[in-house]
C-alpha positions in Angstrom: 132.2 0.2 152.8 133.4 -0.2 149.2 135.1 -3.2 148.3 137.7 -4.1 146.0 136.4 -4.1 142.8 134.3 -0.8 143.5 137.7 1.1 144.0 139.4 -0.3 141.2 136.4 0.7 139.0 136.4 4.6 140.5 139.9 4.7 139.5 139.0 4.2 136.1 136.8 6.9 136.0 139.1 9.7 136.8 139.8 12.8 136.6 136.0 13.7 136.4 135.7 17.5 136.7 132.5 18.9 138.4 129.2 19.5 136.4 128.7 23.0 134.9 125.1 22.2 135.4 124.1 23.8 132.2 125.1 22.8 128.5 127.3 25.5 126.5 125.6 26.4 123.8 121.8 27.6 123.7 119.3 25.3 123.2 119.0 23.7 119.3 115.8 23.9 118.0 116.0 26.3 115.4 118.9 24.5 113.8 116.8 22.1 111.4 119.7 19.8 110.8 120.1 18.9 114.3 116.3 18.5 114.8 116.5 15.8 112.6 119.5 14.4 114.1 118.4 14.5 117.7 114.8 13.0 116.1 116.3 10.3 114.7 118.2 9.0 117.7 114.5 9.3 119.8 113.8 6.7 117.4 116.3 4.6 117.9 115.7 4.5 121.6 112.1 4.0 121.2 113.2 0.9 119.2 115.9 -0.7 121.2 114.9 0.1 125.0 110.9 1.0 125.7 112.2 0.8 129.3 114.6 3.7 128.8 112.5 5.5 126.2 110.0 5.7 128.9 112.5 6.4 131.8 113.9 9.6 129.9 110.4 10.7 128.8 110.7 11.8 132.7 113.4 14.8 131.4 113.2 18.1 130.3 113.2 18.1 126.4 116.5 19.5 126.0 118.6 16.9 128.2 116.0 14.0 127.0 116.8 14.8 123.3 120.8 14.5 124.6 120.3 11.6 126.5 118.6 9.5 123.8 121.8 10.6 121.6 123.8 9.3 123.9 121.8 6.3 124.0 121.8 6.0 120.2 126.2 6.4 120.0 125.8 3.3 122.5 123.4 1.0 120.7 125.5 2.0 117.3 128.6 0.8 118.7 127.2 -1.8 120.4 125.7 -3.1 116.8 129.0 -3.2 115.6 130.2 -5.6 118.0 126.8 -7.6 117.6 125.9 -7.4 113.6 128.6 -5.8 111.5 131.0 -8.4 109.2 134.1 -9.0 111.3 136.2 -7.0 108.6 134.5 -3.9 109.4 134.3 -4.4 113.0 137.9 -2.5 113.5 137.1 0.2 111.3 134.0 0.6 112.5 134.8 1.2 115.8 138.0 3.6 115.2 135.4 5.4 113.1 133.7 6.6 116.3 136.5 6.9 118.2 137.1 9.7 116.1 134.0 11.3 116.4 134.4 11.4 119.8 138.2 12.7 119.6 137.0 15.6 117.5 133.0 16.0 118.5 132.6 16.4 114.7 130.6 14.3 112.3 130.2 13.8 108.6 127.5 15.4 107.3 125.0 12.5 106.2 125.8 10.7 109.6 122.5 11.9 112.1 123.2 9.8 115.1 126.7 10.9 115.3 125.8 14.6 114.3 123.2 14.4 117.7 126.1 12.6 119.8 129.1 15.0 118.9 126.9 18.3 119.7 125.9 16.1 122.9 129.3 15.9 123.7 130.5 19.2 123.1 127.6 21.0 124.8 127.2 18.9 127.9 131.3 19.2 128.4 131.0 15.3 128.8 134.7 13.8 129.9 135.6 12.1 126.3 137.6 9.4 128.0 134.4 7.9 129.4 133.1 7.5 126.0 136.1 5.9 124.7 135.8 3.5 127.4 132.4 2.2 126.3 134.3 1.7 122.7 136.7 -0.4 124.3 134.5 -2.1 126.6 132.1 -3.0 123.7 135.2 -3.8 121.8 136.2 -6.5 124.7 133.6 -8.7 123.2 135.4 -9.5 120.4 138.4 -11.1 122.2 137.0 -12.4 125.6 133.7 -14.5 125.9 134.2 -16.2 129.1 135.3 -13.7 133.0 136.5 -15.8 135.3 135.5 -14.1 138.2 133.1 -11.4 139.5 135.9 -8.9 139.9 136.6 -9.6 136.4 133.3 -9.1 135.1 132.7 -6.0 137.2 135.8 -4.2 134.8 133.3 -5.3 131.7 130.3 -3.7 133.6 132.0 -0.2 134.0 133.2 -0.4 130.4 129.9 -1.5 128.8 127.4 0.2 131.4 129.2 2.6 134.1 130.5 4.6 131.7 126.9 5.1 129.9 126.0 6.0 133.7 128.6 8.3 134.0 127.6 10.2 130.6 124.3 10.9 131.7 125.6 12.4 135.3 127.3 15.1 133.3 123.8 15.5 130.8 121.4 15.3 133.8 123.6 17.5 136.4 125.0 16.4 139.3 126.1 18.6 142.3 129.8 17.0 143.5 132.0 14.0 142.4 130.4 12.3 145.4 127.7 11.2 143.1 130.8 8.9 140.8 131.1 6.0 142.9 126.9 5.8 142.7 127.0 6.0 139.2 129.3 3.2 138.7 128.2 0.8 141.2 124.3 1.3 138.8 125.8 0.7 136.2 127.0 -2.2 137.2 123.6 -3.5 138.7 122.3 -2.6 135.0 124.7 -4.5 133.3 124.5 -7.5 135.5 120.8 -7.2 135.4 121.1 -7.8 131.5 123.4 -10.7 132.2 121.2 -12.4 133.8 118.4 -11.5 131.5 120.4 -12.7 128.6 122.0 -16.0 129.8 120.2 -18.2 126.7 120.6 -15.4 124.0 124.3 -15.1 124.9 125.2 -18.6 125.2 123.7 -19.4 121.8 126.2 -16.4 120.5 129.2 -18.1 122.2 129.1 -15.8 125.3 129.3 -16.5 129.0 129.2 -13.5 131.2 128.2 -15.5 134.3 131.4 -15.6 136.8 133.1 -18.9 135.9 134.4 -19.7 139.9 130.9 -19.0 141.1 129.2 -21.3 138.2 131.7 -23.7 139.8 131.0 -23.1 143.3 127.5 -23.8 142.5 128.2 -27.1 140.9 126.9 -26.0 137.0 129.3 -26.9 134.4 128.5 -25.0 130.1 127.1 -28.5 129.4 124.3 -27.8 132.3 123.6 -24.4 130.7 123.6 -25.8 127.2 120.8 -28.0 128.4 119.1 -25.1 129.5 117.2 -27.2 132.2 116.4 -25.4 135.1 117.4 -27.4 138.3 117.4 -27.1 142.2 121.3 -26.0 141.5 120.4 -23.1 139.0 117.8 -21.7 141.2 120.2 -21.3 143.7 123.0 -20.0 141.5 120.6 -17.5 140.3 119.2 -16.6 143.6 122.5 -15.7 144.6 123.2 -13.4 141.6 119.7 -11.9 141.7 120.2 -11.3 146.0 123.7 -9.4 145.0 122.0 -7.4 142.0 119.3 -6.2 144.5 121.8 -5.2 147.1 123.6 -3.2 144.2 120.5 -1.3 143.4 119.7 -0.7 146.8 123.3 0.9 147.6 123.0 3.6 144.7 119.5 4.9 146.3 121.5 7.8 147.7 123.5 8.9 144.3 119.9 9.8 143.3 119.9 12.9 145.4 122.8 14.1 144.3 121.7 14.9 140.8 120.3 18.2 139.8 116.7 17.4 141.0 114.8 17.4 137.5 116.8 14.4 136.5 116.3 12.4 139.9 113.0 11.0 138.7 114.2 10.0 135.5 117.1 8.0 136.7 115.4 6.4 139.2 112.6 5.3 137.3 115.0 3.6 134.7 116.8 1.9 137.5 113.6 0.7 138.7 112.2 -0.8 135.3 115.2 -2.5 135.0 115.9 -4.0 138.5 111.7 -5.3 137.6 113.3 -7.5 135.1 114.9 -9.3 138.1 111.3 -9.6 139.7 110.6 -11.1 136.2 112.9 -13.7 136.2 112.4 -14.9 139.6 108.5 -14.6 138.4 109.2 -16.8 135.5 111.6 -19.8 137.7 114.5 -19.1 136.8 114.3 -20.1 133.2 116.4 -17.6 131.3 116.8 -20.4 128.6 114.0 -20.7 126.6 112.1 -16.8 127.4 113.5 -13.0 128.2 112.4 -11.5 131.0 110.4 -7.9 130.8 107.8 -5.7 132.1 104.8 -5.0 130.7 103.6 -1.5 129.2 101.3 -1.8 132.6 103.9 -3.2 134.8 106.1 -0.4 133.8 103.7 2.5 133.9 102.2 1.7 137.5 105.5 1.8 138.7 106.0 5.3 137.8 103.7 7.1 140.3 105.3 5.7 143.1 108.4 6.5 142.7 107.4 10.2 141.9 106.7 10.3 146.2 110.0 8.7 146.7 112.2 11.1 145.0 
């Protein structure tokens, strides 16, 4: 039974039309230029995300090569937000707002040469990525969500809507699969939240739901402490219990992707619902150390799910 927010958040996403299952053109390895590009943005995702570089490692090379660029527009915008001067923060985002508008790139721009044949081939919805630039953009203006309903519109901007991306590069056989792709991306998002409470709060952010921080009895001035108490362990159980129950909900969207995607996407929601094993592993104490799988951790978790899906 979906809930409030959960139909609030599938509104957002439509009109989604139906996967063509294969991308437009013929596959780009002969063009040189965009070898390079779609190299470079593998690099950038073996950089950033060793979780996700290892998840995708799981596709075909064609649709890994697009999903990495995809990645790569993400973490570019995302670095905006994060490291550019504020003066260029606008102007950097309208920037790729019109690369998406026009799936064209300058010349001496790779990543965005990679993410505008992406775009074009895979017939990906351009609203969805125009949503991430907004969502990402939401960070300038808003540090604090009142509520989980609240924060759950952040999650679809920032996360859902890299979800829904890959549905349309991975294949998916009927708009069933949507509400699946949302509600992970969601679990994702939260799942770096939670990951991320320290870093964030030493940047000015608070993602955590300010009415259930209050129902819990924690106050910024306990987080600033970064203490973790009785109180905290039960705020986070809570969160982590809901995360879980998220993860476990999109289980079925799996099988409706085109089946040599499935292992892929499970395995990166896999590595990444870990990291909540990780912080449970670690007491709570988001504060002073970030949770993460090792290269072993992640790898034996692999074979596994290969029998599941």
């Amino acid at each position: 039974m979906q809930v409030h927010w959960e139909h609030r958040l599938i509104a957002l996403a439509s009109p989604v039309t139906e996967s063509p299952g294969r991308p437009l053109l013929s596959y780009w390895a002969g063009d040189a230029a965009l070898q390079k590009a779609y190299d470079l943005c593998g690099r950038i995702t073996a950089e950033h995300s060793k979780s996700f570089y290892l998840a995708t490692s799981l596709l075909p090379e064609e649709k890994r090569s697009a999903v990495r660029a995809l990645y790569a527009f993400c973490r570019t915008v995302d670095d905006i937000v994060d490291k550019s001067p504020d003066a260029d923060q606008a102007s950097g985002l309208d920037y790729w707002r019109r690369i998406v508008q026009t799936a064209s790139a300058p010349d001496d721009d790779l990543a965005a040469a990679a993410w505008a044949d992406t775009l074009t081939r895979y017939f990906i919805p351009r609203h969805f990525a125009l949503q991430l630039i907004d969502g990402v953009a939401r960070d300038l203006t808003q540090t604090r969500y009142a509520s989980f309903d609240d924060l759950s519109t952040y999650c679809y901007g920032v996360a859902s809507t890299v979800g829904l991306m890959s549905m349309h590069i991975v294949g998916f056989r009927s708009n069933e699969a949507i509400p699946y792709a949302i509600k992970l991306g969601v679990a994702l998002q939260l799942t770096n939240i939670l990951r991320d409470v320290g870093e964030d709060l030493r940047n000015g952010r608070v993602y955590l739901p300010q009415d259930e921080l209050n129902a819990f009895g924690i106050c910024e001035a306990d987080l600033r402490s970064a203490q973790v108490t009785p109180r905290w362990r039960e705020f986070m159980r809570f969160q982590i219990n809901r995360t879980h129950k998220l993860y476990e909900e999109t289980r079925p969207g799996i099988q409706m992707l085109e089946r040599e995607g499935q292992l892929a996407i499970a395995a990166a929601s896999d590595l990444y619902r870990g990291i909540l094993d990780v912080i449970e592993r670690n007491d709570y104490d988001v504060f002073s150390q970030r949770a993460s799988l090792s290269t072993w951790e992640k790898a034996k978790r692999i074979p596994a799910l290969f029998w599941k899906v």
